[in-house]
C-alpha positions in Angstrom: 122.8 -156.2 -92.7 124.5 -157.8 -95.7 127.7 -156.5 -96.5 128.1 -155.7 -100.6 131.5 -155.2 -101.9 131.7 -152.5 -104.5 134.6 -151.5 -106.6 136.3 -148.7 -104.8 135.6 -145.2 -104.6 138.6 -144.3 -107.3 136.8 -146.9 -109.7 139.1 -149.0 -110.6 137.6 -152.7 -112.1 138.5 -155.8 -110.0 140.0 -158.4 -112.0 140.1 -161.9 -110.7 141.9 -160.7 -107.3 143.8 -158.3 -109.6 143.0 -154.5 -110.4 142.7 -153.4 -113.8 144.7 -149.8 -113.1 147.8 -151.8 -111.8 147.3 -154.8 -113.7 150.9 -155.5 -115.0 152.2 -154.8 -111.6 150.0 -157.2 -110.1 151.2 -159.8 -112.6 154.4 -160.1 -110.8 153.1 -162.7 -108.5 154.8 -166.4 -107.4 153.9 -169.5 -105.7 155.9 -170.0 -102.7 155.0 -173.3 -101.0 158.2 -175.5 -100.6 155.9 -178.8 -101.9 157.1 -178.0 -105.6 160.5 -179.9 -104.2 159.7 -181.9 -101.3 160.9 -185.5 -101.6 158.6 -186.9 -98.4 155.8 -189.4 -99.2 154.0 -187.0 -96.8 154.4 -184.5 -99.7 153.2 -186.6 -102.3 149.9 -187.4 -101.2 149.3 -183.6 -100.1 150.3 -183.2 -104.2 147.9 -185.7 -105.1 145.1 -184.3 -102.8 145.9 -180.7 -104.2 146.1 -181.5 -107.9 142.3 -183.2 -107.5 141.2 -179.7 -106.0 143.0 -177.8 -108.8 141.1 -180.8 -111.5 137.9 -179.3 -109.7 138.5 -175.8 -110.0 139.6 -176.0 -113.4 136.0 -176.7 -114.8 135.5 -173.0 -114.0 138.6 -171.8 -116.2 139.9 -169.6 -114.0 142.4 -167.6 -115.9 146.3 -168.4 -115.2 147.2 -164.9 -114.5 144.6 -164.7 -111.6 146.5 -165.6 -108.0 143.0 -167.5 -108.0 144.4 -170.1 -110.3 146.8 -171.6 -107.7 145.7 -174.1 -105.0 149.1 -173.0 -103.2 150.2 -170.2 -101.2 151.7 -167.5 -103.6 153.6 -164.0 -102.7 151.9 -161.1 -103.7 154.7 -158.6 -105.0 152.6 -155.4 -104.8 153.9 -155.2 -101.2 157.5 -155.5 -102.5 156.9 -153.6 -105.2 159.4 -150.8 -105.5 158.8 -148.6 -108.2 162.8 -147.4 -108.5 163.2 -146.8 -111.8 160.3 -148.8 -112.9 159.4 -149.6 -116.9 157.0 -151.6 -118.3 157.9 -153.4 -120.6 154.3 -154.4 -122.0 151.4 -153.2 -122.8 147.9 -154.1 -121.5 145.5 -153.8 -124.7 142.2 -155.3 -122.8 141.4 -157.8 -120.4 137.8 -159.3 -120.4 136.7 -161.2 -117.1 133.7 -164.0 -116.9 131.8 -163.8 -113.9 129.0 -166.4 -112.8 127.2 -163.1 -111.7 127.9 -159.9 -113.6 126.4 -157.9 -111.2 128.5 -159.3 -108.2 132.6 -158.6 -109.4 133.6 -160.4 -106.2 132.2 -163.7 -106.9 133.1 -166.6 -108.7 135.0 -166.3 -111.6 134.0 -168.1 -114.6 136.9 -167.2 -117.3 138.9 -164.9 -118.9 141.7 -163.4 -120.8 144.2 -160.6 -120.9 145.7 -159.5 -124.0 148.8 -157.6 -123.5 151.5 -156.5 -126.4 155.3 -156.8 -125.9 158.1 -158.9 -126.7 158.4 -162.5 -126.4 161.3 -165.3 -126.3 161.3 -168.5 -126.9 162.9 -170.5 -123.3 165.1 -173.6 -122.6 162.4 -176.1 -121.1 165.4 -177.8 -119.0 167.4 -174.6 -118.5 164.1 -173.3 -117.2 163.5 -176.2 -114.7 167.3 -176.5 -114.1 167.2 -172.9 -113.1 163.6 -173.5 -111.0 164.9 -175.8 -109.2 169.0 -174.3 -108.0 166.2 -170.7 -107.2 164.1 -173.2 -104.4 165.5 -171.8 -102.0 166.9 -168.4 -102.2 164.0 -167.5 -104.6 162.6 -165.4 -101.7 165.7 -163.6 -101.6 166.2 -163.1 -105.6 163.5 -161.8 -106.6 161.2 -160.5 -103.6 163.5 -159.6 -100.9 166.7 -158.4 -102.9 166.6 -154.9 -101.2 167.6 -156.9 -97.7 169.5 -160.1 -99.8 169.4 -160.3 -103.3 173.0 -160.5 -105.4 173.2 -158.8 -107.9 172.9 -160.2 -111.4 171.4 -163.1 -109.8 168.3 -164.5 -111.8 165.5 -166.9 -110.6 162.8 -168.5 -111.5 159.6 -170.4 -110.0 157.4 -172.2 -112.1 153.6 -172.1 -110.6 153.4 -176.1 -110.4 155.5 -179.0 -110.7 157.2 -180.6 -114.4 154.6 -182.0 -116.7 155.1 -185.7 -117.2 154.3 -184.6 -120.9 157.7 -183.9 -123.0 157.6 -181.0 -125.4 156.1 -178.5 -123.4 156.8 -175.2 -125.4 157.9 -172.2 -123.0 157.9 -168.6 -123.5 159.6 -165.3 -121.7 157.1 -162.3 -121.7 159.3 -159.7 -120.2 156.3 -157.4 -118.4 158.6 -155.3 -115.8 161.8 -153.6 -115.6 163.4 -151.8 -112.7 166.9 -150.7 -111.2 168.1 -153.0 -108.7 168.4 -151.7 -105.1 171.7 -153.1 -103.7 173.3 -152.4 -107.6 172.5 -148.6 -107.8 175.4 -147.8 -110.1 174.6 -150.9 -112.7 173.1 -150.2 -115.7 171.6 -154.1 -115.2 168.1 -153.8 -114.5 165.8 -156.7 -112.8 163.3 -157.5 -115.3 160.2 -159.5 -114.0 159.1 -162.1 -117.0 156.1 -164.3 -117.3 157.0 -168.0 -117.7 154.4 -169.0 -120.4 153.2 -171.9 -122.3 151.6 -171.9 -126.0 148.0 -173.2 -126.0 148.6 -173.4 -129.8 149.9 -175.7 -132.2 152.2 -173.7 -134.4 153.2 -169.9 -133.0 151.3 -167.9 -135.3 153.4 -165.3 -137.4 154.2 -162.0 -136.1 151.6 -159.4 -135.7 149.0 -161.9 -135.2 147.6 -163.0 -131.8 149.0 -166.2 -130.3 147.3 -168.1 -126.7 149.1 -169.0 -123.9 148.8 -170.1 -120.0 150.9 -168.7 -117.4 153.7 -171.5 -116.4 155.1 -169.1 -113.8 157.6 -166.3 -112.8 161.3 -165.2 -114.1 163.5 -162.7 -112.8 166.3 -162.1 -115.3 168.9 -159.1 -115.6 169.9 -157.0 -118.4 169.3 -153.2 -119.8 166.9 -151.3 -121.7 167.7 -148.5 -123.9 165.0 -147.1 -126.1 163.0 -150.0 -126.0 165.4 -152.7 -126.9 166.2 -155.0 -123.9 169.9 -156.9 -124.0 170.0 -160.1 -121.2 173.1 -160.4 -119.3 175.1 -163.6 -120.0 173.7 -165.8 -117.3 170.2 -164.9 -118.4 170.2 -165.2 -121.8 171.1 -169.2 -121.5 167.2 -169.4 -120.2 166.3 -168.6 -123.6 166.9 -169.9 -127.7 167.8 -167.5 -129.6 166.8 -163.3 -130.0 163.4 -162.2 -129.4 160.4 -163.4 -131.6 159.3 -160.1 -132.1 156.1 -157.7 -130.7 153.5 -159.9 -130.3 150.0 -159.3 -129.2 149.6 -162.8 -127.0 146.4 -163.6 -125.2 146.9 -165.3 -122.1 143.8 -167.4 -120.4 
């Protein structure tokens, strides 16, 4: 007998390998596979054979904020995930899905984009990278595994794939998550979980209008939120130029 997946009994939608009730939770995703920094020639030609898969899988336009967009092995934080003193700092507005069958919301995904409202920064491109590459290897322990090893006040970040050979690559901070930090209990510092983005447009359209972007890839940063306003610690803010942009409703694909 064939087996038919179904969305669950609670009915919640299935988005793309994510799931429309926790949706900005499951956001909070990163790739993990230590190629982004290897230096072997063995390395290189597993990059080359990796980037032709992702050339092939791109015709289907899988959306960037699906774990289905990566050709490399990513950590899934929902395990992690540990709700103390969790805010978001987002909001999801919709999130439309293109399936090759409608009927079958398993199978292969054809497009789609999320359009979320919140808050977003314009980042350093080489602070961004600079910081990428010092968080290769104790990114594990900054951002997923701080409860066993994290220091505090310690930000990382891990972008989904390696630099662009293309200069001018306009990045973003979409702060989506906040929470308390577990080995820090008596900070006011909060870890907040950030989208690394990049802007599928020409000009950043004005505030209060809708702007596109593409997932780049994960940020933890630290700092507070008090009735909505987030302030970045030191460290943190030298990611980013200059305050926030403003609310923005952003579509991502």
């Amino acid at each position: 007998m064939e087996l038919v997946l179904q969305y669950p009994a609670h009915g919640d939608k299935y988005l793309a390998r994510l799931w429309e009730g926790d949706f900005l939770e499951e956001l909070i995703w990163c790739v993990t596979d230590p190629w982004l920094h290897s230096r072997t020639e063995e390395s290189y030609r597993k990059n080359a054979t990796k980037e032709s898969s992702s050339a092939a899988v791109a015709v289907t336009s899988i959306p960037s904020w699906s774990l289905t967009s990566s050709d490399f092995p990513v950590k899934f934080s929902r395990e992690y995930y540990r709700k103390h003193g969790a805010k978001e700092l987002c909001r999801k507005e919709k999130v439309d899905i293109f399936l090759e069958n409608e009927e079958y919301p398993f199978g292969l995904v054809m497009g789609g984009v999320a359009k979320i409202h919140g808050r977003l920064y314009r980042a350093s491109e080489s602070a961004i990278w600079e910081e990428h590459g010092s968080s290769h290897y104790d990114f594990q322990n900054n951002l997923f595994f701080s409860y066993l090893h994290s220091v505090p006040d310690k930000h990382a970040v891990r972008m989904d794939s390696k630099r662009s050979n293309s200069l001018g690559d306009r990045l973003y901070i979409f702060p989506v998550m906040a929470e308390t930090h577990p080995g820090d209990w008596n900070s006011r510092n909060l870890d907040i979980f950030c989208l690394v983005l990049t802007s599928l447009t020409a000009t950043l359209e004005t505030e209060g209008h809708t702007s596109l972007f593409s997932r780049a890839g994960l940020a933890k940063l630290i700092g507070t939120v008090q009735e909505g306003i987030i302030a970045f610690s030191k460290g943190s803010k030298e990611l980013l130029l200059g305050d926030c942009l403003g609310e923005r409703l952003i579509k991502i694909r």
